[in-house]
C-alpha positions in Angstrom: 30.8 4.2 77.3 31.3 1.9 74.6 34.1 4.3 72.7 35.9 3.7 76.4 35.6 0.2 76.7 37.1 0.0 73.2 39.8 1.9 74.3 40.7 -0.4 76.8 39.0 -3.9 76.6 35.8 -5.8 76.8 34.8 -7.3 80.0 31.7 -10.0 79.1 30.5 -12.1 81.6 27.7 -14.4 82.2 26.9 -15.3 86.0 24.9 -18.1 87.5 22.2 -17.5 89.6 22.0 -20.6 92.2 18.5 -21.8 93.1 15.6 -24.1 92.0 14.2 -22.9 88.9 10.2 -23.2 88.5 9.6 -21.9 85.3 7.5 -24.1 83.4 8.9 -26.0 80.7 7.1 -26.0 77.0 5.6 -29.6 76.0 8.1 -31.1 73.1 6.5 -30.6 70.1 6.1 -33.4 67.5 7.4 -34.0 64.5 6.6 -36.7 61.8 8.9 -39.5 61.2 9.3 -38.5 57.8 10.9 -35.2 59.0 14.1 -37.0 60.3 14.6 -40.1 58.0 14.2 -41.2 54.8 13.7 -45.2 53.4 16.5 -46.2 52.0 16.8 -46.1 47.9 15.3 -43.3 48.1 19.1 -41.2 47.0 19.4 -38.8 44.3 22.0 -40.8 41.1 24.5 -39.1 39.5 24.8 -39.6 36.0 28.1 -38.9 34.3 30.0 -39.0 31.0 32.3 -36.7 28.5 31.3 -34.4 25.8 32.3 -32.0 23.3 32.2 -28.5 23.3 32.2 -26.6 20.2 32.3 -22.6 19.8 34.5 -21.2 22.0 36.4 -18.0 20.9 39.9 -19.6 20.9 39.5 -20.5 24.6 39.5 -24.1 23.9 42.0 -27.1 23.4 44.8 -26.8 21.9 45.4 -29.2 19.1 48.3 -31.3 20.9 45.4 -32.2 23.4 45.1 -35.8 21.9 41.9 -36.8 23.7 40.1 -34.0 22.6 40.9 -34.5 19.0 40.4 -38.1 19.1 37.1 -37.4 19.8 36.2 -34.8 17.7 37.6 -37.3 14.6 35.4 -39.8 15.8 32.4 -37.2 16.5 33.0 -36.3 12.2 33.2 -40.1 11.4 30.0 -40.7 12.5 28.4 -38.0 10.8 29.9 -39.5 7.7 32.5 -36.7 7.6 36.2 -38.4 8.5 38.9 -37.3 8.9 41.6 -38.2 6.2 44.1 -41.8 6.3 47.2 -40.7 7.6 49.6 -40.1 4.7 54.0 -41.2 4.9 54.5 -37.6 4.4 53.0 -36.8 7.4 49.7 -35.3 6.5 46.2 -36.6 7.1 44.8 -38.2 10.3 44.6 -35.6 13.2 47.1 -33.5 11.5 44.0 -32.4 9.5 42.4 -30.8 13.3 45.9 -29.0 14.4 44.0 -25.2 13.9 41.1 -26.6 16.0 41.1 -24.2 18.8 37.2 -23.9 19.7 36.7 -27.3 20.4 36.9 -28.8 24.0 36.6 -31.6 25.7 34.5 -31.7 29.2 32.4 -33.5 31.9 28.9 -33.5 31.9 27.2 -34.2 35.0 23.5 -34.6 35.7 21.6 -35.3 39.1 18.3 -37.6 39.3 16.0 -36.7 42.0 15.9 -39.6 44.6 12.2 -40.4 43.5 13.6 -41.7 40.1 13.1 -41.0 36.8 11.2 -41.8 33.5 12.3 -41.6 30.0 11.3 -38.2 28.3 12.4 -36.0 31.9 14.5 -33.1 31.2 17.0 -32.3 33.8 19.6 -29.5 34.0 23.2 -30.3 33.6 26.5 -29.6 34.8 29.8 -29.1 31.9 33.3 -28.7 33.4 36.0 -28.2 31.5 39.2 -30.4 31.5 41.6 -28.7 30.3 40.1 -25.8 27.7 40.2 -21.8 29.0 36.8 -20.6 28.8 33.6 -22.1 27.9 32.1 -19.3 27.4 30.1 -18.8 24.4 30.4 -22.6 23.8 27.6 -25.5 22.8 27.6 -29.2 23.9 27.3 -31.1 20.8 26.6 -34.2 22.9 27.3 -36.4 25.7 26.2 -39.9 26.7 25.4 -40.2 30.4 26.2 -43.2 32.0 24.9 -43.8 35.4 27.2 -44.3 38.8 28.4 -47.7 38.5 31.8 -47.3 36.0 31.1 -50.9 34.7 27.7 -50.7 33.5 27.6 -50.0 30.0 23.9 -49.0 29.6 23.8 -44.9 28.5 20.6 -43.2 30.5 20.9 -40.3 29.3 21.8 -38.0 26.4 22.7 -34.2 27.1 23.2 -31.5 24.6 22.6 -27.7 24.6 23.9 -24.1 24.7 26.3 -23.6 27.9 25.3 -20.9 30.7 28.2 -20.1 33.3 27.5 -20.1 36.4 29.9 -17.3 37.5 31.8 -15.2 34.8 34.7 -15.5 36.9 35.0 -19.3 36.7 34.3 -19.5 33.4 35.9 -23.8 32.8 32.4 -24.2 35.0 28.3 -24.0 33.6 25.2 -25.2 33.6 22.6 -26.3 30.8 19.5 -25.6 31.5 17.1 -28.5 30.4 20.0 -30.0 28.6 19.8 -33.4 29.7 17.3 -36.3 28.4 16.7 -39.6 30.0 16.8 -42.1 27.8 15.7 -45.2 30.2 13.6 -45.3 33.3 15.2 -45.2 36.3 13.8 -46.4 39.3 14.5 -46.8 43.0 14.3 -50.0 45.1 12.8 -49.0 48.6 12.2 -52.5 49.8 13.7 -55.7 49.8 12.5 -59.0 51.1 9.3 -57.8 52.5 11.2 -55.1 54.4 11.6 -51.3 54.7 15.1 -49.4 55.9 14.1 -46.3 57.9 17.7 -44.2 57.3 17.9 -41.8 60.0 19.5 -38.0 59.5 22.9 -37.5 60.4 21.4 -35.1 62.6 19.5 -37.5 64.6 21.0 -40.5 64.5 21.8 -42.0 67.8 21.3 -45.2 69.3 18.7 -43.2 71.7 16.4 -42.2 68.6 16.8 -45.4 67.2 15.6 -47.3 69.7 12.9 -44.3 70.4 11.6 -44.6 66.6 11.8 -48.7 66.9 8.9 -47.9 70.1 7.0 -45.6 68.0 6.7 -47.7 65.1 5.3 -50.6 67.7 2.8 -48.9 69.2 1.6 -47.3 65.8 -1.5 -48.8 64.7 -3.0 -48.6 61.1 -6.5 -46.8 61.0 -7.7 -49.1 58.4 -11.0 -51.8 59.6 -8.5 -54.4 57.7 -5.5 -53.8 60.2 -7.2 -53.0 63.4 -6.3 -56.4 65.4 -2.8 -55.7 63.9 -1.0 -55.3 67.3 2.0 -53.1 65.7 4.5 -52.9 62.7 7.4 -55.4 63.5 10.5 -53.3 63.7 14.0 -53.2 65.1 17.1 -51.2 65.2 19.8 -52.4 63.1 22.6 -49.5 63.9 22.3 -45.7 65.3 21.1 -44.7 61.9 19.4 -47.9 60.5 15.9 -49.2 61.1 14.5 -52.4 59.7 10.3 -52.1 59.5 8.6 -55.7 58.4 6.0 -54.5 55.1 2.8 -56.5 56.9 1.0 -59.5 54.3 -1.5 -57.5 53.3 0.2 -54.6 52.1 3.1 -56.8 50.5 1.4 -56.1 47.0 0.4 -52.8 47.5 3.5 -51.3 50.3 3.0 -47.4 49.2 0.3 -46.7 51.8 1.6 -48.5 54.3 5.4 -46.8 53.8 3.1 -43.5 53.8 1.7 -44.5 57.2 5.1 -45.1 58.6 6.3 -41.9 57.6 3.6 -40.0 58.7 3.6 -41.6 62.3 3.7 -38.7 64.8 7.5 -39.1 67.5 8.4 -36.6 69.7 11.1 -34.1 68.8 14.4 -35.8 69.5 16.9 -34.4 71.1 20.4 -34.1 68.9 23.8 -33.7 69.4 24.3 -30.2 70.7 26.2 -28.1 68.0 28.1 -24.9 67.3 28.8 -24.7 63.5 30.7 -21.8 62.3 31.9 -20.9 58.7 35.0 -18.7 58.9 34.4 -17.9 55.3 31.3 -16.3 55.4 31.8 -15.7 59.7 27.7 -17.4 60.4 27.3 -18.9 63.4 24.6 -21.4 64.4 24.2 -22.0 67.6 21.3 -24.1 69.4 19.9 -22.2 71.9 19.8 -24.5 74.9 23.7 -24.9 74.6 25.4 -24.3 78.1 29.0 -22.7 79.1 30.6 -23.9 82.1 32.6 -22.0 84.2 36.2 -20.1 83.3 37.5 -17.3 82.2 38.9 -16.9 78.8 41.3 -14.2 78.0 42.2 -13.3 74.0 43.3 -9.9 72.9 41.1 -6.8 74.2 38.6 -9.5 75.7 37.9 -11.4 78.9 34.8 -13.5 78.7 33.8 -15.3 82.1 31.3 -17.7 82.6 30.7 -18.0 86.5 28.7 -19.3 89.2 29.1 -17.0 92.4 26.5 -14.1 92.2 28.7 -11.8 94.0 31.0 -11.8 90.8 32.2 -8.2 90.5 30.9 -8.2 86.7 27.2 -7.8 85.1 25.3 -10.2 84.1 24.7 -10.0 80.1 21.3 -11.1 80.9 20.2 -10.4 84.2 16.7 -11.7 83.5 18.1 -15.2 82.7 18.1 -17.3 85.9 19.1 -20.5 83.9 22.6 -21.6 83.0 24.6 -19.1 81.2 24.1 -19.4 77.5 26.3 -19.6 74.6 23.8 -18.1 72.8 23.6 -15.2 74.7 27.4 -14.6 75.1 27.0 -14.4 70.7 24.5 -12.3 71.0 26.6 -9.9 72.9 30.1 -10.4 71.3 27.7 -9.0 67.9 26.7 -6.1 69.7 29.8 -5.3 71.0 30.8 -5.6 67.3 33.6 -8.1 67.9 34.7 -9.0 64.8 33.9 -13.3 63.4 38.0 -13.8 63.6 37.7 -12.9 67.4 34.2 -14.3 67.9 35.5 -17.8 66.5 38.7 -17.7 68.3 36.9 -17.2 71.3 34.7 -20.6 70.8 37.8 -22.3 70.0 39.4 -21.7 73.1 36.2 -22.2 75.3 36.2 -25.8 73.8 39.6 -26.6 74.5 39.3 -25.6 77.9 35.6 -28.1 78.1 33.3 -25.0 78.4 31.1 -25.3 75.8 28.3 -27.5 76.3 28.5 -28.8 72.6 30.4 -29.9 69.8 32.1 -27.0 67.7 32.3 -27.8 64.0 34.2 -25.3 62.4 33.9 -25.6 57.8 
């Protein structure tokens, strides 16, 4: 049956079956609020700077690269090996570093965890190469990490270690494991004049669950004897994603538990945007389950999908024990079966949104 339809198309349809539905519908479930924000200050910082790389098997600079050479003559100075003075006849200075061709200059990247940091922690850390070959083979003499702001002068961090690629086939790009050392504390602000910032997910932020979370936060009472007459946290909504939450007096000196309270404050699952996101590298496909087609008929290639709402349609339901609204995830569920190929699968989705009948937003990456 299948090896016929192949030879001449794929019909797919979903139909609408018109009625009152009475199937019970499952209690949201609840999540904690900590599960869809975070406070604000609480990001991962980027620390950045340029090394040396020394090594390589002929893969790096060449010796016209100026920068690199600049720095390697300054890297010998200050171990008390410098270069010669430049001479009249030409020689000396970085004329003495023309056959260097396993040096190479890079950028060295490492990520602090949005918690912060303290002087002694050992992170992994990123080399990229600016212009050598390969850095295969090669060892980061050093590098002083300065933190995201390009003005501040302080150095966090010091990175140093043997390079590991992280795919042979890229070899400009690797990873040291452990190669990074902070040098100064770095810590992260989460509140600022007696206030909190609830940041909401990009996922869920919406003036809706906003204002839902502002309620929540309201009504939630602290179990402590101290707090009990407290009638609610003060709170309010500053944007779709933002939320402002008032640190009470008595926690002013002491605001960990009572951020920890906050977070932990049970809210209803919110609803969110309804998505399709599909990767036409890899050809996934996410799809939320409750997302609905409307009507129409969409024609492309070998395939006619149909979406409709009279129940004497002279096609078959994909799933004739669905009495709901036809599902996009169902019509996926049968394109894969049917082995339609991602290509086909995706153009399909891409015309069903341009004609409004997909009950979502489709993000294609």
């Amino acid at each position: 049956m299948l090896d016929r339809i192949t030879r001449t198309r794929f019909v797919l349809t979903m139909i609408v079956i018109l009625g009152t539905l009475l199937s019970a519908r499952p209690a949201p479930a609840a999540k904690l609020l900590k599960d869809i924000c975070r406070v604000k200050g609480q990001e991962e910082n980027v620390l950045q700077g340029l090394g040396l790389v020394v090594g390589l098997k002929g893969t790096g600079d060449s010796s016209d690269y100026l920068p690199t050479m600049r720095l390697l003559a300054r890297s010998m100075e200050a171990l008390n090996h410098p270069v010669s003075e430049p001479s009249k006849q030409g020689g000396g200075g970085l004329l003495d570093l023309e056959d260097t061709k396993n040096v190479a200059l890079v950028m060295v990247t490492a990520t602090v965890r949005a918690t912060g940091g303290r002087r002694g922690d050992q992170l992994d850390c990123s080399v990229s190469a600016i212009s050598a070959k390969s850095l295969a083979g090669g060892r980061l003499v050093f590098a002083a990490l300065k933190g995201p702001v390009f003005n501040d002068p302080q150095i966090y961090a010091l990175a140093q270690g043997r390079i590991t690629l992280d795919d042979p086939t890229i070899p400009t790009v690797g990873t040291i494991h452990d190669g990074c050392r902070l040098e100064s504390d770095i810590a992260t602000q989460f509140q600022q004049n007696g206030k909190i910032t609830l940041v909401l997910d990009k996922n869920y932020a919406s003036f809706p669950v906003a204002a839902e979370v502002v309620e929540t936060i309201k009504d939630r009472r602290l179990l402590s004897s101290s707090t009990t007459a407290h009638s609610g946290y003060v709170a309010r909504a500053i944007d779709p994603a933002n939320i402002e939450v008032a640190i009470p007096d008595e926690y002013r000196d002491d605001p960990v538990p009572f951020i920890a309270d906050v977070l932990n404050t049970p809210i209803l699952e919110t609803r969110t945007d309804a998505r399709i996101v599909v990767n036409r590298q890899t050809g996934a496909i996410s799809v939320g389950g409750d997302i609905e087609i409307s009507p129409g008929i969409v024609y492309l290639k070998n395939y006619v999908v149909e979406a409709a709402e009279a129940s004497g349609s002279r096609f078959v339901d994909i799933d004739p024990a669905n009495t709901a609204s036809p599902k996009l995830k169902s019509l996926v569920e049968a394109l894969n079966a049917l082995q339609v190929p991602a290509s086909d699968v995706i153009e399909i989705l891409k015309v069903m949104e341009r004609g409004g009948q997909l009950g979502g937003r489709l993000i294609i990456q």
